[in-house]
C-alpha positions, 0 to 999 in steps of 0.5 A: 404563531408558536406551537408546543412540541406534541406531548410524550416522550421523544426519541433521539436517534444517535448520528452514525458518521462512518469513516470514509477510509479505515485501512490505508496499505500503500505499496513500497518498492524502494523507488524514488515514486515510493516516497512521495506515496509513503509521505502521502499515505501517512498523511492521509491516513493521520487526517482520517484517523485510518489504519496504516499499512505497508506491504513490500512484495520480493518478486521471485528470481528469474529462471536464469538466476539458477545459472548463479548456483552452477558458479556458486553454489546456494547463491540463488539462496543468498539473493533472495536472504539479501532482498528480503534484508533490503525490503525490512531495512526499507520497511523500517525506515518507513516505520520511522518515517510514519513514527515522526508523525505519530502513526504507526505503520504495520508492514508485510513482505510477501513473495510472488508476482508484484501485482498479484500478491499487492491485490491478495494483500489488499483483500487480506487486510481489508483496505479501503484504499491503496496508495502507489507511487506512479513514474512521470513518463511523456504521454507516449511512453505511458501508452506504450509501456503497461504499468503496475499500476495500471494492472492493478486498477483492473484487478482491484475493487477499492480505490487507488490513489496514485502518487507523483 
């Protein structure tokens, strides 16, 4: 037997669908592992219609690069113009990289300590997932040898998606 709907007006609720990830940052060090995860990021980030983002971090010099400037003097000042001239110039190129495949890619350099600043980084920009190149290492020397990566798992509250 078919029954009518009841009598009166009816209410359509609108279908909320929530993005599962809205800001993608991926860490670009330069590394041979750092390409296979920018491809991945701009992919991943293009299938779910997600914010791109890049950060580079320049780790401070070491301390007995200070023994540079009694040879030369400013020479410490010139390492650190050059490495931050290295990591625009790779930002660049993955910039064109994610422009190929129609996505726009926003970067950040920062100073500081490597795992540190990509954590600051992540909270700063809000992003729900983090996209890094990993290094194949046999199993005992992935034990012995603790990896950015790893330390990063520990610190961070959002998703990682390591990347061969």
């Amino acid at each position: 037997m078919c029954t009518s709907p009841p009598a009166g007006p009816t209410i359509e609720t609108p279908k909320r669908v929530e993005k599962m990830f809205k800001r993608i940052l991926m860490a670009c060090d330069g590394s041979a592992e750092s390409g296979p995860a920018l491809h991945t990021g701009i992919h991943l980030a293009k299938a779910l219609n997600a914010e791109l983002r890049a950060v580079s971090v320049q780790e401070k010099l070491p301390v007995y690069a200070t023994y540079v400037d009694v040879g030369m003097p400013g020479g410490t000042v010139i390492l650190r113009q050059d490495a931050a001239k290295y990591y625009r110039e790779l930002q660049a190129i993955a910039q064109q990289t994610a422009l190929r495949e129609g996505m726009v890619l926003l970067t950040e350099l920062v100073e500081g300590e490597e795992v540190q600043e990509i954590v600051e980084c992540v909270q700063r920009t809000r992003s729900d997932r983090l996209v890094v190149g990993i290094p194949r290492h046999s199993w005992l020397l992935s034990r012995l040898w603790n990896h950015t990566t790893h330390d990063l798992s520990q610190r961070m509250g959002s998703s990682i998606l390591p990347v061969h």
